[in-house]
C-alpha positions as CSV (number, residue, x, y, z in Angstrom):
1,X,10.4,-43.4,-0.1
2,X,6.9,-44.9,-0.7
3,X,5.1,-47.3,0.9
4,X,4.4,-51.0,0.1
5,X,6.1,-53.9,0.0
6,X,8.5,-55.5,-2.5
7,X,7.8,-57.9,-5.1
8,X,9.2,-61.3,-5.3
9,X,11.5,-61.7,-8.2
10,X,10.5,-65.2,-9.4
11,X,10.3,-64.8,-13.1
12,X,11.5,-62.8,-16.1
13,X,8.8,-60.0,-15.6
14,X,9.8,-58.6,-11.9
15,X,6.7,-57.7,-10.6
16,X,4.7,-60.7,-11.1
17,X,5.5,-64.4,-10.0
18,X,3.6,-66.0,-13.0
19,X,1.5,-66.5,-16.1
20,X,-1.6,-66.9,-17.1
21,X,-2.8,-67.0,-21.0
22,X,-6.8,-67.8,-21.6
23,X,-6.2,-65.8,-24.5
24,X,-3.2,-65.5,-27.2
25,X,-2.6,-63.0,-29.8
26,X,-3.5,-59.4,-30.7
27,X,-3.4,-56.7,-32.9
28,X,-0.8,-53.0,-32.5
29,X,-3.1,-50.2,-31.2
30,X,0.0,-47.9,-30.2
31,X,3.3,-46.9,-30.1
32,X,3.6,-48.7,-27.5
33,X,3.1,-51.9,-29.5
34,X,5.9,-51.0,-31.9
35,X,8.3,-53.2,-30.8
36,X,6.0,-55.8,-29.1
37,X,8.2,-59.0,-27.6
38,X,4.9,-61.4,-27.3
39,X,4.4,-60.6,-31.5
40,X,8.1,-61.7,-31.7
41,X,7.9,-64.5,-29.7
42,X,4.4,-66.0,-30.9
43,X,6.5,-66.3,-34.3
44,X,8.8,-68.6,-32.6
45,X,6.8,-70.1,-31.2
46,X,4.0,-71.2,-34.2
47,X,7.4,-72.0,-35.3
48,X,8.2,-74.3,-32.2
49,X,4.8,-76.2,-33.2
50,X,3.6,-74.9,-29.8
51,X,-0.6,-75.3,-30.1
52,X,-1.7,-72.0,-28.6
53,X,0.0,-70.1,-31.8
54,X,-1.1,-71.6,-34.8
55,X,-3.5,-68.8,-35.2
56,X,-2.1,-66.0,-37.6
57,X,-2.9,-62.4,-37.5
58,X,-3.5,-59.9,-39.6
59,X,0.0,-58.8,-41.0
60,X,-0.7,-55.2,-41.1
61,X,-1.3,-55.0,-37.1
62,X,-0.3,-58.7,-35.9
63,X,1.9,-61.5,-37.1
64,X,2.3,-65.4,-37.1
65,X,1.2,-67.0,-34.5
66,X,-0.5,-64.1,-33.1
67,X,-3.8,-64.2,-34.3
68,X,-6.5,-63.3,-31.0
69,X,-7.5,-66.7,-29.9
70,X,-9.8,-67.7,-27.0
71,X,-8.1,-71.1,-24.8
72,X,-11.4,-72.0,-22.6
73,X,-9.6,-75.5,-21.7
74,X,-7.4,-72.9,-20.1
75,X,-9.8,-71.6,-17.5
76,X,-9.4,-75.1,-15.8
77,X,-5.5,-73.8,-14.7
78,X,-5.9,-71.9,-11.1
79,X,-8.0,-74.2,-9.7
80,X,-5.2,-76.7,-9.9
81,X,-2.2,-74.3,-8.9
82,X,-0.9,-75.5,-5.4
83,X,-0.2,-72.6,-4.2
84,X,-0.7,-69.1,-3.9
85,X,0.4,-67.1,-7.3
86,X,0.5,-63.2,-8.3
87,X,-0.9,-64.0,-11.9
88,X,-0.2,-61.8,-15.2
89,X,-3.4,-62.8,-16.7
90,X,-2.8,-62.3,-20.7
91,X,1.1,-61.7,-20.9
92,X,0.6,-62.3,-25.0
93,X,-2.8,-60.8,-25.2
94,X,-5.4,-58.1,-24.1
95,X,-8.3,-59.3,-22.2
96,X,-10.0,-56.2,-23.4
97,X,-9.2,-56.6,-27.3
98,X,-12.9,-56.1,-29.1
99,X,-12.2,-59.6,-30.7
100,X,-12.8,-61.2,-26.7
101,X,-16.5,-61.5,-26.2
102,X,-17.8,-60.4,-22.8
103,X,-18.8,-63.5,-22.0
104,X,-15.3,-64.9,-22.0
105,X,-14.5,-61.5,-20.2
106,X,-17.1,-62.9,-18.0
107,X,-15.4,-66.2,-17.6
108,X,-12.2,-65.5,-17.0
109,X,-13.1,-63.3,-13.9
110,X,-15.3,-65.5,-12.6
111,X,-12.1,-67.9,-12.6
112,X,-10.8,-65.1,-10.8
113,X,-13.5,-65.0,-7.8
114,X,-13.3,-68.7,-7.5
115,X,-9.2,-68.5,-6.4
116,X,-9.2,-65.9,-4.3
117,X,-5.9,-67.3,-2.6
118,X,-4.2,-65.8,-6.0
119,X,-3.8,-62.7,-6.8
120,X,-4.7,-61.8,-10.1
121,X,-2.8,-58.7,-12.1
122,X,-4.5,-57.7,-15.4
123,X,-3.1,-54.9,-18.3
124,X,-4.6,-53.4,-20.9
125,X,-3.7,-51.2,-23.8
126,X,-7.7,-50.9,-24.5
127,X,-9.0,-48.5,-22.2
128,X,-11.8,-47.7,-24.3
129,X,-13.4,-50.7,-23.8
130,X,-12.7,-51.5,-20.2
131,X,-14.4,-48.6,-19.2
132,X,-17.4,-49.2,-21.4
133,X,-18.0,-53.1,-20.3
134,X,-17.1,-52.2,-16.6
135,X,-20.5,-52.0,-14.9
136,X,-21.0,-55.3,-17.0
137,X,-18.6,-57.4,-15.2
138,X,-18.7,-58.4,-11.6
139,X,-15.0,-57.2,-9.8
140,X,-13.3,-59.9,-8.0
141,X,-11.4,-58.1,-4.4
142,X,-8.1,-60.1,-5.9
143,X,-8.1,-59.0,-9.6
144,X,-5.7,-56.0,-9.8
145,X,-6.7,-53.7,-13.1
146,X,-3.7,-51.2,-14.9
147,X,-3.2,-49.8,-18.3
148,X,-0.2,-49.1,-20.2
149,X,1.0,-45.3,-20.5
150,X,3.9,-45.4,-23.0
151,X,3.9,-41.2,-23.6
152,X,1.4,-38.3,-23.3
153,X,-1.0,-39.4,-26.1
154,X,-1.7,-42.2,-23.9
155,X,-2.4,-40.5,-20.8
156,X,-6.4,-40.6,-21.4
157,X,-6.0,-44.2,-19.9
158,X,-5.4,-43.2,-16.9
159,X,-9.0,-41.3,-16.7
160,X,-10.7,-44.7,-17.8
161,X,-8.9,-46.4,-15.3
162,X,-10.1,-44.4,-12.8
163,X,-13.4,-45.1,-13.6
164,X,-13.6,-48.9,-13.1
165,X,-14.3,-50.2,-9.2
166,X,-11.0,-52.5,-8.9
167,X,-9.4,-53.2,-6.1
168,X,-6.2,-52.0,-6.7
169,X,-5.6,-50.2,-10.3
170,X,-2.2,-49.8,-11.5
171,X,-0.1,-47.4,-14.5
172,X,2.5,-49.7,-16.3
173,X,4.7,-46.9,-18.1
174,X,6.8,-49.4,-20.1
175,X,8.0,-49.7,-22.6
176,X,8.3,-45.4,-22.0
177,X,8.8,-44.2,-25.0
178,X,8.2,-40.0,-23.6
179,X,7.5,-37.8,-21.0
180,X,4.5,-38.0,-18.6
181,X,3.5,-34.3,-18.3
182,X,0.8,-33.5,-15.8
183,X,0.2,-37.4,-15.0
184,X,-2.3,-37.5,-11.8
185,X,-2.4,-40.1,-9.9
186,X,-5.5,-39.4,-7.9
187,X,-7.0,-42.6,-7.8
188,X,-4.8,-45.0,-8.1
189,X,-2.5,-47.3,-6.4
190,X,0.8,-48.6,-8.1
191,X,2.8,-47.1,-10.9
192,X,5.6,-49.3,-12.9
193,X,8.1,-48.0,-15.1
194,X,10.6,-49.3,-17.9
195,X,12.6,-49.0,-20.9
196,X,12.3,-50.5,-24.0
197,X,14.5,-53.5,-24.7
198,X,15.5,-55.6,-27.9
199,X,17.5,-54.8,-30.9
200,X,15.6,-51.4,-32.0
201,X,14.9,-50.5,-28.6
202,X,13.8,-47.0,-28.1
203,X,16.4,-45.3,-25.3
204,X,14.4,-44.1,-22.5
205,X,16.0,-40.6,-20.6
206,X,16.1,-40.7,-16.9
207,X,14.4,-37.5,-16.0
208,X,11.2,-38.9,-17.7
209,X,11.9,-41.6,-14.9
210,X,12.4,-39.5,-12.2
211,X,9.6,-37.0,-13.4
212,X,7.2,-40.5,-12.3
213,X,9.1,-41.9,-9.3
214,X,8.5,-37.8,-7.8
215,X,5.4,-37.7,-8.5
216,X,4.3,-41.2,-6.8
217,X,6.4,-40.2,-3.9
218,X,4.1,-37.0,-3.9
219,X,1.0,-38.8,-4.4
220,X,2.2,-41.5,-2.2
221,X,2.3,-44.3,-4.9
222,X,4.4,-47.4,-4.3
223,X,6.9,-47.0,-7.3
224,X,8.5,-50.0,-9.5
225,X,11.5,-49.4,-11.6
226,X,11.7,-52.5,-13.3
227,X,14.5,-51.9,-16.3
228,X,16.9,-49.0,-18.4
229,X,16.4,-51.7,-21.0
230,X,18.8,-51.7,-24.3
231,X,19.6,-54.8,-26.7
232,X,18.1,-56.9,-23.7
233,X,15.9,-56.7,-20.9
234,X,19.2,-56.2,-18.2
235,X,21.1,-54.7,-20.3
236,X,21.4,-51.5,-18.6
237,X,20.0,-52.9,-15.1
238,X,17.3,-51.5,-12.8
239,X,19.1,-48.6,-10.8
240,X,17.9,-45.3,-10.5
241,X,19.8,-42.8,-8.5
242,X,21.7,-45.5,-6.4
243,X,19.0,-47.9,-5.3
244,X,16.3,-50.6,-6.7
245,X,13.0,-49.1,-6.6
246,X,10.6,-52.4,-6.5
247,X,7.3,-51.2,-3.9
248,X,4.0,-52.4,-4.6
249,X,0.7,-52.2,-3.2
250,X,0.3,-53.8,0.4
251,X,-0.6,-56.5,0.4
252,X,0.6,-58.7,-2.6
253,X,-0.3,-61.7,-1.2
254,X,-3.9,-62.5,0.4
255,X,-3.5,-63.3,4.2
256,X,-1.9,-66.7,5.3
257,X,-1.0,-67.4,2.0
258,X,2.3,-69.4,0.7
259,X,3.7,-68.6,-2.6
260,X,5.0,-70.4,-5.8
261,X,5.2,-70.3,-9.1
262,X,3.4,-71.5,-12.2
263,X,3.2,-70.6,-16.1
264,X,0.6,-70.9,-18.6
């Protein structure tokens, strides 16, 4: 077992408590994105009327609704949260998408500086680029950095992630779509893992799971199992070997702070 503490459960993705969207829509870079839920749901809802998705993409790499938009009447949103959150910043985006200028970049982390009683969780599939805008960017102590590692092909982000000076960088294997072979994790300080879900969900085999969860336990890297998947999210639960894995880095909240929940 691994050290860390456990995440509070407070919203459909596990190991966050809420939201946060200054940007909308984006475009498939990997196999990763082949079965993307925020593409599926920006459809729904442009369809919904909802404002932030009236933007369309490009149909050979995005969708309705998805188009990359910037919201800066959304940077006003943390400074009026209560209290304390553990933000996903961009749930249906990528901070890091070549279409978001570094000033916005900019902006949103200088949002982040400004609330340091939240803690701020941000994922990207574009490695390239956050490693080549790093030194560009001032690095709030409560902005946690990952990238996505679907399979082997992507393991290169791990290298650019390794480069950046965040706080706390994290691996978000889901959805795992393949092995991990020779996955280091000098460097860094979380790992979550998960399968696929939806109706052409991709089945994930449990030794690529346990191949991770032993290798964090080696490297001494809180582990987060977060879902099997199948034709939805809990469809095949979150054991592995008899027991809920859901560590994370210590600590999740800043000191003396409450907690709560809020969506944007």
């Amino acid at each position: 077992m691994t050290g860390g503490n456990t995440v509070a459960r407070r919203t459909a993705i596990e190991w966050t408590e809420a939201t946060w969207n200054p940007t909308t829509g984006c475009d498939q870079v990997s196999t990763g994105c082949d079965n993307c839920y925020a593409l599926t749901l920006a459809k729904r809802l442009k369809a919904m009327g909802a404002e932030k998705y009236q933007v369309d993409g490009d149909p050979r790499t995005s969708g309705p609704g998805f188009g990359l938009t910037l919201h800066p009447s959304a940077l006003r949103q943390p400074y009026s949260w209560r209290t304390s959150q553990v933000v996903f910043v961009n749930s249906m985006s990528d901070l890091f998408h070549a279409r978001v200028p570094i000033s916005f970049v900019r902006d949103v982390f200088k949002v982040i500086a400004e609330t340091p009683q939240h803690t701020y969780q941000v994922l990207t599939k574009r490695s390239t680029r956050l490693r080549k805008i790093a030194n560009k960017l001032e690095w709030p102590s409560n902005l946690w950095m990952g990238v996505s590692v679907e399979n082997e092909a992507a393991l290169y982000r791990t290298n650019d992630l390794r480069s950046i000076p965040a706080a706390v960088k994290f691996l978000s294997c889901e959805p795992l779509v393949g092995p991990l072979p020779g996955l280091d994790l000098t460097g860094l300080d979380w790992v979550i893992a998960g399968g696929e879900s939806g109706p052409v969900h991709r089945p994930i085999q449990p030794e690529w799971v346990r191949d991770i969860r032993d290798i964090c336990i080696e490297s001494q890297v809180p582990f987060f199992f977060k879902q099997w998947g199948g034709r939805t999210p809990k469809a095949g639960g979150r054991l592995l070997d008899d027991r809920i894995w859901d560590e994370a880095p210590t600590p999740i909240h800043p000191p003396n702070a409450g907690s709560g929940v809020a969506t944007a």
